[in-house]
LODREN-279962 format. One record per residue (C-alpha): residue in one letter; x, y, z. Coordinates in steps of 0.05 Angstrom, whole numbers, plus 5000, padded with zeros to 4 digits. Example, Ala and Ser with C-alpha at 12.3 -4.5 7.8 and 13.67 -1.06 7.14 Angstrom:
(site A,(5246,4910,5156))
(site S,(5273,4979,5143))
# end
This chain:
(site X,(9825,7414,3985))
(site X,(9762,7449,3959))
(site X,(9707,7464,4000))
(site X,(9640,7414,3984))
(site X,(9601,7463,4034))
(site X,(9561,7483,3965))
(site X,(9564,7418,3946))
(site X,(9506,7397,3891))
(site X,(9495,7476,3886))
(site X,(9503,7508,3813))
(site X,(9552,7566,3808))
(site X,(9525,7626,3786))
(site X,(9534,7646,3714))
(site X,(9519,7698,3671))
(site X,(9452,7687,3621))
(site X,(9466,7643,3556))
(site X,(9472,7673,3498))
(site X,(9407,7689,3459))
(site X,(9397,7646,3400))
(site X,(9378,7670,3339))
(site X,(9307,7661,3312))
(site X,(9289,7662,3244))
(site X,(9213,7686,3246))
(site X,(9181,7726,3193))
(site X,(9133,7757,3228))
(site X,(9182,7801,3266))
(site X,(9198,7769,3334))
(site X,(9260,7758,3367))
(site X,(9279,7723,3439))
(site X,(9307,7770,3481))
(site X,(9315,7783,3559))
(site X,(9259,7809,3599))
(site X,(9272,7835,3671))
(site X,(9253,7797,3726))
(site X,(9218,7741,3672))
(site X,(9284,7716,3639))
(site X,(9283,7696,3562))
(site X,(9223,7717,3529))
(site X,(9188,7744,3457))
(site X,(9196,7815,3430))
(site X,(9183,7850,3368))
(site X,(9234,7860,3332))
(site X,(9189,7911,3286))
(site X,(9126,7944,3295))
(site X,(9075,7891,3288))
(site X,(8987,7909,3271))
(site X,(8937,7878,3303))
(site X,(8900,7816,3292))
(site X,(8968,7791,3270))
(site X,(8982,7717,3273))
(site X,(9058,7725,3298))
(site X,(9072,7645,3318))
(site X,(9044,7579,3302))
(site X,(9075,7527,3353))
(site X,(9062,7456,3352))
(site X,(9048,7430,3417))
(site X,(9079,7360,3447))
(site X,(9015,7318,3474))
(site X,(9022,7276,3535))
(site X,(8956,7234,3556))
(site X,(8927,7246,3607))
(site X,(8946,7180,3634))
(site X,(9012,7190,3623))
(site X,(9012,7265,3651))
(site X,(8982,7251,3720))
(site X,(9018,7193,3724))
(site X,(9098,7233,3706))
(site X,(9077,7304,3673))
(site X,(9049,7334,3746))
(site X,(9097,7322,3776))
(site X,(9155,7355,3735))
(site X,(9171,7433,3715))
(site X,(9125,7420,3656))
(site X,(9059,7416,3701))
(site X,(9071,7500,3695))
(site X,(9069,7506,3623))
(site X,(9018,7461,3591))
(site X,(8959,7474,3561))
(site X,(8899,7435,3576))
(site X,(8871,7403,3504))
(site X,(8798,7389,3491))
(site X,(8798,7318,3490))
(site X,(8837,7322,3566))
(site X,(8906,7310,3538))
(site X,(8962,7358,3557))
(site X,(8996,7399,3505))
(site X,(9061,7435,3510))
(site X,(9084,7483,3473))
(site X,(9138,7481,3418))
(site X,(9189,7531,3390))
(site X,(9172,7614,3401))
(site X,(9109,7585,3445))
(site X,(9147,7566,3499))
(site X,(9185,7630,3508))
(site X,(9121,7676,3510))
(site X,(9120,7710,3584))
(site X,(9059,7720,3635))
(site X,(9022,7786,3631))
(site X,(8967,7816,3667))
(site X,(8948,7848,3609))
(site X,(8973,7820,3548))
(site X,(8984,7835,3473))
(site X,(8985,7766,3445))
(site X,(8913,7722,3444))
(site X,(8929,7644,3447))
(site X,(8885,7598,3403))
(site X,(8884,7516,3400))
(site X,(8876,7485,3347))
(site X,(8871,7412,3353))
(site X,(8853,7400,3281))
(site X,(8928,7423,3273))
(site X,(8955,7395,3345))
(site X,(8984,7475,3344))
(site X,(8969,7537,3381))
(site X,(8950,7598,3338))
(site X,(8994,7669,3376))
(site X,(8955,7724,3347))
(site X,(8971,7797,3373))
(site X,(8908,7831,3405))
(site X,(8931,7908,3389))
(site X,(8988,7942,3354))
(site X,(9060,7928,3381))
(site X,(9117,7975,3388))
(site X,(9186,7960,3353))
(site X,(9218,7930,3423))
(site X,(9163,7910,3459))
(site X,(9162,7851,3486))
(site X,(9099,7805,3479))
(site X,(9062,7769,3527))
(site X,(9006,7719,3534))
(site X,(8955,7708,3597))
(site X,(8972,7645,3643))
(site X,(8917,7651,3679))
(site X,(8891,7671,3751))
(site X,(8927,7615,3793))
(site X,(8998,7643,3792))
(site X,(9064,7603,3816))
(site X,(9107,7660,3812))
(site X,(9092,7733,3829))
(site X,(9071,7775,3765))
(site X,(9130,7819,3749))
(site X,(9066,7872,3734))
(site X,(9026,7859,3780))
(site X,(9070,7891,3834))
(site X,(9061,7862,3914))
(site X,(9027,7922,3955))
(site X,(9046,7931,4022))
(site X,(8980,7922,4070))
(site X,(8975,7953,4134))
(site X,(8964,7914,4197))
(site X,(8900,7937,4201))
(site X,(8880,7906,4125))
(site X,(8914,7838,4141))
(site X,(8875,7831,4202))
(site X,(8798,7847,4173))
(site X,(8795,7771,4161))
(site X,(8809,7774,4081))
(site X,(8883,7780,4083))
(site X,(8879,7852,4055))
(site X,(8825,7846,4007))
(site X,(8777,7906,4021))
(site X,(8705,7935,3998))
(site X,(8698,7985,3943))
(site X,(8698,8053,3976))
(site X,(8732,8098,4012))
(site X,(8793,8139,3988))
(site X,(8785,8145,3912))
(site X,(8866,8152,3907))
(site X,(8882,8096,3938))
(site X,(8825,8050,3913))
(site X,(8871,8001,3886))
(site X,(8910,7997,3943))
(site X,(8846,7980,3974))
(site X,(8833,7919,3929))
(site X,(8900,7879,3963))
(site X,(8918,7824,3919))
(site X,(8918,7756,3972))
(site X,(8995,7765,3991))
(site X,(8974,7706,4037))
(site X,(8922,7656,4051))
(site X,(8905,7598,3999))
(site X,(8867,7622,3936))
(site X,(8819,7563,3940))
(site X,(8795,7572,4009))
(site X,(8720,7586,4005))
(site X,(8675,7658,4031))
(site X,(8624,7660,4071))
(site X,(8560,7696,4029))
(site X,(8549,7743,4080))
(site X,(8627,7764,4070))
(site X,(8624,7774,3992))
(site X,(8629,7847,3976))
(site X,(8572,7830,3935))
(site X,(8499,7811,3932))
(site X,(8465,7769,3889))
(site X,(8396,7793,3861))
(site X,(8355,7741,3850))
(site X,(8323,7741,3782))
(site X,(8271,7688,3782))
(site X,(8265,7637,3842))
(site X,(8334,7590,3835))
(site X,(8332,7608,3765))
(site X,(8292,7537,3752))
(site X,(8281,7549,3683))
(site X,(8210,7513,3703))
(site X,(8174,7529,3626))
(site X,(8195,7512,3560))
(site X,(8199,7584,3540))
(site X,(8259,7602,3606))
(site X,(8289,7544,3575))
(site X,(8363,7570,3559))
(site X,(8391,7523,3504))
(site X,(8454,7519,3451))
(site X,(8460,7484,3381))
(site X,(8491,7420,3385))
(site X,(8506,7373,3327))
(site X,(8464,7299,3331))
(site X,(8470,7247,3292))
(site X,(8408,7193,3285))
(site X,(8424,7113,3293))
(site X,(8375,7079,3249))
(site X,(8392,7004,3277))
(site X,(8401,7010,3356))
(site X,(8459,6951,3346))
(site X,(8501,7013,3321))
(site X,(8498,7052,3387))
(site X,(8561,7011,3436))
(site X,(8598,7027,3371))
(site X,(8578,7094,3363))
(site X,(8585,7110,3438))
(site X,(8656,7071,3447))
(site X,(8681,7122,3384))
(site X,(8653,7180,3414))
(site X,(8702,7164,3479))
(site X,(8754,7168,3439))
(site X,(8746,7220,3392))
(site X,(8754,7276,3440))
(site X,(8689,7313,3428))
(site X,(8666,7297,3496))
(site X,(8675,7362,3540))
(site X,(8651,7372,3616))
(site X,(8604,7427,3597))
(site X,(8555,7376,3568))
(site X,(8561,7337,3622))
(site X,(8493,7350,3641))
(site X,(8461,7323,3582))
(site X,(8448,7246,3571))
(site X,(8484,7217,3510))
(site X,(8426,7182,3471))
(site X,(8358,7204,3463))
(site X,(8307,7150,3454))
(site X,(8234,7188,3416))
(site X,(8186,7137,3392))
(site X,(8232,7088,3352))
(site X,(8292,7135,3337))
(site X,(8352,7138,3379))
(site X,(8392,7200,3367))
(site X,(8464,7214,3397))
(site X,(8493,7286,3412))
(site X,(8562,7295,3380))
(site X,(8592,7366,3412))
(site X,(8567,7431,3416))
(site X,(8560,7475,3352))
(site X,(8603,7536,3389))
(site X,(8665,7460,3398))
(site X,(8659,7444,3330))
(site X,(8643,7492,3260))
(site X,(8632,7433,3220))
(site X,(8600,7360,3227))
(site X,(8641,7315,3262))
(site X,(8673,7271,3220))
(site X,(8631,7202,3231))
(site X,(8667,7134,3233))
(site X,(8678,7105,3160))
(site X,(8651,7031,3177))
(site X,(8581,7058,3206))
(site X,(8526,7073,3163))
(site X,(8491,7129,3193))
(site X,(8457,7201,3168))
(site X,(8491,7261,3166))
(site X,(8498,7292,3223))
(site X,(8446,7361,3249))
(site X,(8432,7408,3293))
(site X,(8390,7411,3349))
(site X,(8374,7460,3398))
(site X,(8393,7424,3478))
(site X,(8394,7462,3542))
(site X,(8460,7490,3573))
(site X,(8450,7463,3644))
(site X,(8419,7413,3697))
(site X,(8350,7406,3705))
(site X,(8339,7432,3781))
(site X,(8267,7423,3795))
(site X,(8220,7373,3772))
(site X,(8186,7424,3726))
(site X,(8247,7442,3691))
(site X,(8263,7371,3681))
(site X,(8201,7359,3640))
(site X,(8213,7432,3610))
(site X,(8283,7419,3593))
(site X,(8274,7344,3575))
(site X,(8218,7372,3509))
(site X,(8290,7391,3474))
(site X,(8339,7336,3500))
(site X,(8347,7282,3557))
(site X,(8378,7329,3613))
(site X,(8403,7304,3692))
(site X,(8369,7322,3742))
(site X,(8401,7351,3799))
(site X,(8359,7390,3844))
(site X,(8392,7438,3892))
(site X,(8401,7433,3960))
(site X,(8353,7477,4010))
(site X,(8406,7545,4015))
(site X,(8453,7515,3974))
(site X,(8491,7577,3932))
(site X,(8547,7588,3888))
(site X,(8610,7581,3922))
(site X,(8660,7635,3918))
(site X,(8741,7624,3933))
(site X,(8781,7676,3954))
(site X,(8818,7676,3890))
(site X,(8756,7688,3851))
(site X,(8733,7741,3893))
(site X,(8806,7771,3894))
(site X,(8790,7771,3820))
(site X,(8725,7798,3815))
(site X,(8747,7859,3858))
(site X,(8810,7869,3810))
(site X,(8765,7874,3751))
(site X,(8714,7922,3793))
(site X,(8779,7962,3800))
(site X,(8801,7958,3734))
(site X,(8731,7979,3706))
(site X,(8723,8046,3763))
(site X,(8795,8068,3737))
(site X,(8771,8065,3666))
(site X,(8713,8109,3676))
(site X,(8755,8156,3718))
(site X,(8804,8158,3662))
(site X,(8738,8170,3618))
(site X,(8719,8236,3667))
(site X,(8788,8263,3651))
(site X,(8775,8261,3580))
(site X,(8717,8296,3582))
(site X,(8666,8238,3577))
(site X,(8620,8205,3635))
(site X,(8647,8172,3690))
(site X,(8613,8106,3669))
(site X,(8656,8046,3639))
(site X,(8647,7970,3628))
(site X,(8700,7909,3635))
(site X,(8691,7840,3612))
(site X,(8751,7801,3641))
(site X,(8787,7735,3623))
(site X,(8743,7681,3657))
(site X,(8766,7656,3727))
(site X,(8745,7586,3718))
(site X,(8773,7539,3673))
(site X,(8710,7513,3639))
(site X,(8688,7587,3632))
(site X,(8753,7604,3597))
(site X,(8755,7540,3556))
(site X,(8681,7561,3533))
(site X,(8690,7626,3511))
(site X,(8772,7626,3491))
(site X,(8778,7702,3529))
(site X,(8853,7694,3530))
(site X,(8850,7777,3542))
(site X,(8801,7831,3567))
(site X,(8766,7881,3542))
(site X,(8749,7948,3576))
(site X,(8707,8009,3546))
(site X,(8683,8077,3567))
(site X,(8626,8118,3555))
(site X,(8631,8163,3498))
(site X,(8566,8198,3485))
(site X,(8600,8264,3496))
(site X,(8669,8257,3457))
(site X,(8631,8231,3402))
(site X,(8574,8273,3401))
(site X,(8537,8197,3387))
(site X,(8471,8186,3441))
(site X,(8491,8107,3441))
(site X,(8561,8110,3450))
(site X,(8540,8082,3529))
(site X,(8599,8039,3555))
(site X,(8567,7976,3557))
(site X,(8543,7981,3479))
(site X,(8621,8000,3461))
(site X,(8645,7944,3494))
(site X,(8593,7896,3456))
(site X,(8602,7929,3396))
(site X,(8685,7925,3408))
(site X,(8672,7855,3422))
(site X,(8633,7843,3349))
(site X,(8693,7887,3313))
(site X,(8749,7830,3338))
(site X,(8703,7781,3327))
(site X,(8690,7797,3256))
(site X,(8767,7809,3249))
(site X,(8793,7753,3285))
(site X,(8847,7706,3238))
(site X,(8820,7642,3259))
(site X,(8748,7623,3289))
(site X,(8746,7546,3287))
(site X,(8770,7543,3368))
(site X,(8711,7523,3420))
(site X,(8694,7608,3423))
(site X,(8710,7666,3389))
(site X,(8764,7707,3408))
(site X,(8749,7774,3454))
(site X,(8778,7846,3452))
(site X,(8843,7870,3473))
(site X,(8855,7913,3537))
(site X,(8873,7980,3510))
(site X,(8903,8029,3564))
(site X,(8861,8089,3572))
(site X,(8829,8069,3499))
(site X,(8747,8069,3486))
(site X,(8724,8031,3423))
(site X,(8720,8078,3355))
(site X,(8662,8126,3358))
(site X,(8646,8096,3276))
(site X,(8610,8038,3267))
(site X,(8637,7972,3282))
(site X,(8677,7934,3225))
(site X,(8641,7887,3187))
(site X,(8670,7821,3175))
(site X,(8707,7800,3116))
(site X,(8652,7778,3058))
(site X,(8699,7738,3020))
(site X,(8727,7703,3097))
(site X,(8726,7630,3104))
(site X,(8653,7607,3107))
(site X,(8674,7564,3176))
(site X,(8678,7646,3209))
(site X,(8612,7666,3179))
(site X,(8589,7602,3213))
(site X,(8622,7619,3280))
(site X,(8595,7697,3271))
(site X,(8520,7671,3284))
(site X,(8542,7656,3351))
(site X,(8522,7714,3418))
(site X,(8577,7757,3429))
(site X,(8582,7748,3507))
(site X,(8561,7675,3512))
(site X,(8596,7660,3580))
(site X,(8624,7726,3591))
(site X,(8622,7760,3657))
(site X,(8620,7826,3643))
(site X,(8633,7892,3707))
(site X,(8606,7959,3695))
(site X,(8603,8020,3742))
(site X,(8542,8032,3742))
(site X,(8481,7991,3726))
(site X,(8459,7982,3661))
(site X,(8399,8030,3629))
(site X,(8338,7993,3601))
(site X,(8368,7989,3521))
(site X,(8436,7962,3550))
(site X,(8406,7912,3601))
(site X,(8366,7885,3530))
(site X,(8428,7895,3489))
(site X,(8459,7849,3549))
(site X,(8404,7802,3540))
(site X,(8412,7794,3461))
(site X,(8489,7786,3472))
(site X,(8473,7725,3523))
(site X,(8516,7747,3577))
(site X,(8527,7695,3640))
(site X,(8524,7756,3689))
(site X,(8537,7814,3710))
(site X,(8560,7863,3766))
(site X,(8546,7929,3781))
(site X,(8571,7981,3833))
(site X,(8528,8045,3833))
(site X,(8450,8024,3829))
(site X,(8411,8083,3783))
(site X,(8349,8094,3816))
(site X,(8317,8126,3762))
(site X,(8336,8089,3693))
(site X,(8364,8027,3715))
(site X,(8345,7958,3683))
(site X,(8366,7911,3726))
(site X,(8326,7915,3789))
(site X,(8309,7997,3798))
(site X,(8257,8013,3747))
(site X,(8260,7946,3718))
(site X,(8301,7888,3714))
(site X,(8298,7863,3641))
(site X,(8321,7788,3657))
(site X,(8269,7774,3707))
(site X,(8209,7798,3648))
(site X,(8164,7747,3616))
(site X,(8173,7728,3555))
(site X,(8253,7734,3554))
(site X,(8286,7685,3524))
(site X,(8349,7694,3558))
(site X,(8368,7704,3630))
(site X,(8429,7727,3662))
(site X,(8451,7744,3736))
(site X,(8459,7803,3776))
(site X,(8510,7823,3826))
(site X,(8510,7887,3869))
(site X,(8569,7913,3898))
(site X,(8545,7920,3974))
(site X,(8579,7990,3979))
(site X,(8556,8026,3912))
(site X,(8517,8071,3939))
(site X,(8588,8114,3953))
(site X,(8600,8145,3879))
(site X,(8619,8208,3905))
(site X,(8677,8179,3941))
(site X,(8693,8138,3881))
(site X,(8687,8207,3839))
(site X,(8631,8169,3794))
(site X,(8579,8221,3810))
(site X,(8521,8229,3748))
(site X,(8460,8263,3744))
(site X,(8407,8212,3775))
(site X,(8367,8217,3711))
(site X,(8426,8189,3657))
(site X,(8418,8124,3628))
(site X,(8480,8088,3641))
# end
């Protein structure tokens, strides 16, 4: 009689055969190790090349917390914009997890299809990859486990350490949570970081700290018109969480007005229901978060009806350990850069904007990849080739030559290995381009971007920084001498600005000669 020991277990079998695929675009499914079946190019393959269209299967998002969670699919959906759950269809389901990916995702839900559009230039055999995100089920095949010594497991952050120390080792140093839960929260004082405090809780108490985005509004001339108007607006997906802190209608002497979706959401005027009579839709200038103080309420309430939610006495950010596990990984990713950069010749100075670790951030800005840049003043004998204004300026070339633009951001720049942006000026987009891009184009480059840079920003980057509308950003090495923000000056916390952004300090940054980051005191990073 056969043994039932293994009863219910499957035999082990060699892989199925590969299936043919007839793309144009020059993919094929092939094996990848340790990943399984996956894409590769079965050709060399430009950038900026849209390689795959997939249409997506949508589940609500009754129906997906309901069944969909709870099945193998709950690890390979996409979340859509009106909160339904999209999987992907034909090549998009085969594309594998990378740290650093070639292939930029984009949904469309005007199309209910996701946009794969290669980020750089692919080798004949490569295989391409997309970016799952930061909250992994599996262990990334190149993001290799490091071994952590006893005395690294024990320092109370499961092998996550502070920038310094041995240069050769640094990335050793940044451990990668082998253990502990990812959403289990650090104390302040245990950050490797400091936040500088650019104006007091950033209250946005005046009219002119005010920091707002165009929104489309429509007016309802008969106020019988607005249960209608707000039952269609439940269902027509433009409602998002990130305008969650604005009230719906706004009532100004005896017009009510009621705000659609963000501009940077939607191109083009939402399409209005057929059986209401109302004006065409226009934009309006709203802020981009809660009122915190009574002043800012009235400040912020002289553009649009905003919630008040005042902050708790001490209340701060909260950070997770995965989030700070990620921060430190892009602080390591930026000080290899500009060590790569000394080795070339160039400045040890380089800049990083990573893919977003929240999901509203990413959502926002669509950073499906990152970008990383080095200074280049001396390679290209060019005074402003700094790091941070090659990353920008990297930032406006992909922009400009992005395929497709209509998604809630545009699209960011590829992580090149050991590559700095082109010492020429940046490419100019496409005249005769659909006039929905030239639309998008008007948009700030690094509208909730995080961006990491070595060493803090001179004065004509920190106001590049500004004019880009960058969330925040961290520094390691503090320059005395030139920096602009908080040495010499700190350009967000001016009067006047019209844009403020936050500051974090890597608590050990004063150790550049152990990182090998050493300048003269007097450069303007």
């Amino acid at each position: 009689m056969e043994n039932n020991d293994n009863e219910g277990v499957l035999p082990c079998r060699s892989p199925p055969k590969l299936p043919d695929h007839l793309n144009s675009s020059g993919c094929r499914i092939g094996h990848s190790e340790g990943k399984g079946r996956g894409v590769f190019a079965s050709r060399p393959i430009a950038a900026d090349v849209v390689i795959e269209i997939s249409p997506v299967l949508l589940f609500s998002s009754t129906e997906y917390a309901r069944h969909g969670q709870y099945t193998v699919l709950d690890s390979y959906t996409f979340k859509w914009r009106d909160g339904r759950m999209a999987l992907a269809l034909g090549l998009g389901s085969l594309f594998n997890h990378s740290q650093t990916p070639n292939v930029s995702y984009i949904l469309d839900s005007t199309t209910e299809s996701i946009r794969y559009v290669t980020t750089r230039p692919i080798e004949q055999e490569e295989e391409l990859c997309i970016f799952y995100g930061h909250k992994l089920w599996f262990d990334a095949v190149d993001g290799e486990p490091l071994e952590l010594s006893e005395n690294a497991l024990n320092d109370g952050w499961d092998g996550l350490c502070p920038v310094g120390g041995d240069v050769n080792g640094f990335e050793d140093e940044l451990q990668r949570f082998t253990e502990g839960c990812l959403d289990e929260l650090v104390q302040e004082e245990s950050l490797p970081f400091v936040r500088m405090k650019v104006v007091v809780d950033d209250n946005e108490d005046t009219v002119e700290t005010v920091q707002t985005g165009e929104a489309w509004v429509v007016d309802i001339p008969d106020p019988k018109q607005t249960t209608a108007m707000l039952r269609w607006l439940k269902q027509s997906g433009l409602e998002t969480p990130s305008m969650a802190h604005l009230k719906r209608i706004r009532r100004q002497d005896s017009t009510m007005s009621l705000l659609l979706a963000y501009t940077l959401n939607t191109a083009d005027p939402p399409l209005l229901p057929p059986d209401v009579m109302l004006p065409p839709p226009y934009i309006l200038s709203v802020p981009l978060s809660v009122a915190l103080t009574p002043a800012a309420l009235k400040a912020k309430s002289t553009f649009w009806p905003t919630v008040y939610a005042p902050r708790r006495k001490g209340e701060v950010e909260e950070w997770s350990k995965g989030k700070v596990r990620w921060a430190c990984e892009a602080m390591s990713r930026v000080i290899l850069e500009a060590q790569q950069a000394q080795q070339r010749g160039d400045l040890p100075i380089a800049a990083h904007v990573p893919i977003s670790y929240d999901e509203e951030a990413r959502t926002a800005s669509q950073l499906n990849v990152s970008l990383v840049a080095s200074d280049t003043r001396a390679s290209s004998s060019h005074p402003l080739r700094h790091a941070i204004l090659n990353v920008i300026r990297a930032v406006a070339e992909y922009r400009a030559s992005s395929p497709e633009r209509t998604v809630v951001s545009e699209p960011q720049t590829p992580l090149l290995p050991n590559a700095s942006p082109p010492s020429g000026a940046p490419m100019l987009p496409d005249t005769n381009s659909d006039p929905i891009q030239a639309r998008n184009g008007t948009h700030y480059l690094l509208t909730s971007l995080t961006l990491f840079t070595t060493h803090e920003p001179c004065v004509m980057c920190s106001m590049a920084l500004l004019h880009s509308r960058v969330k925040e950003i961290f520094y390691l090495i503090p320059m005395k001498a030139t920096g602009g923000c908080g040495s010499v000056a700190c350009v967000p916390r001016l009067d006047g600005v019209n844009h403020r952004f936050g500051i974090r300090v890597w608590r050990t940054g004063e150790g550049e000669k152990e990182c090998d980051l050493a300048v003269d005191p007097a450069t303007d990073a």
